[in-house]
C-alpha angles and dihedrals in degrees: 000000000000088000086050086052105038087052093049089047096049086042097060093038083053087047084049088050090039088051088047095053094048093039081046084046099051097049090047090057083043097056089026101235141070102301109175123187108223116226080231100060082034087059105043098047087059104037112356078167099067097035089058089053091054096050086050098052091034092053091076098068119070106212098035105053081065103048078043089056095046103056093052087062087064116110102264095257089056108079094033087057093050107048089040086056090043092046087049098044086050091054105045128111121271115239122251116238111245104266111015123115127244 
């Protein structure tokens, strides 16, 4: 039931990446050159109170703020890419040895 989960889960959040890079591919044939959604501007337009709330608890640590910084200046499919194929790859069947029975 979790690896059914966890493949459903990564699968929308794929479908979510899949929707930014042709939204960020639309408006790049529109204004006729690369155009690229951050995750920052991406966050902040759904929940700027959350993400708030995650740069004041991650400012504590020195290492992580900037690999969180860095990530939001990704462009917004990224991520989304990323943590989908992670959350796939985490709930995928394990592979049986050659001959061993079930």
């Amino acid at each position: 039931m979790i690896r059914f989960l966890l493949r459903l889960i990564g699968f929308l959040i794929l479908a979510g990446g899949f929707v930014a890079l042709v939204i960020d591919g639309a408006r790049s044939i529109a204004v006729g050159a690369l155009s690229w959604t951050s995750a920052e501007t991406t966050w902040s337009s759904w929940s700027p109170a959350t993400l708030a709330k995650t740069r004041t608890s991650l400012a504590s640590v020195p290492g992580l703020d900037q690999a969180f910084a860095f990530m939001l200046s990704l462009p917004a499919f990224a991520p989304f890419v990323v943590i989908g194929v992670l959350l796939m790859l985490l709930g995928r069947r394990r592979r049986r040895g050659i001959g061993v029975a079930p």
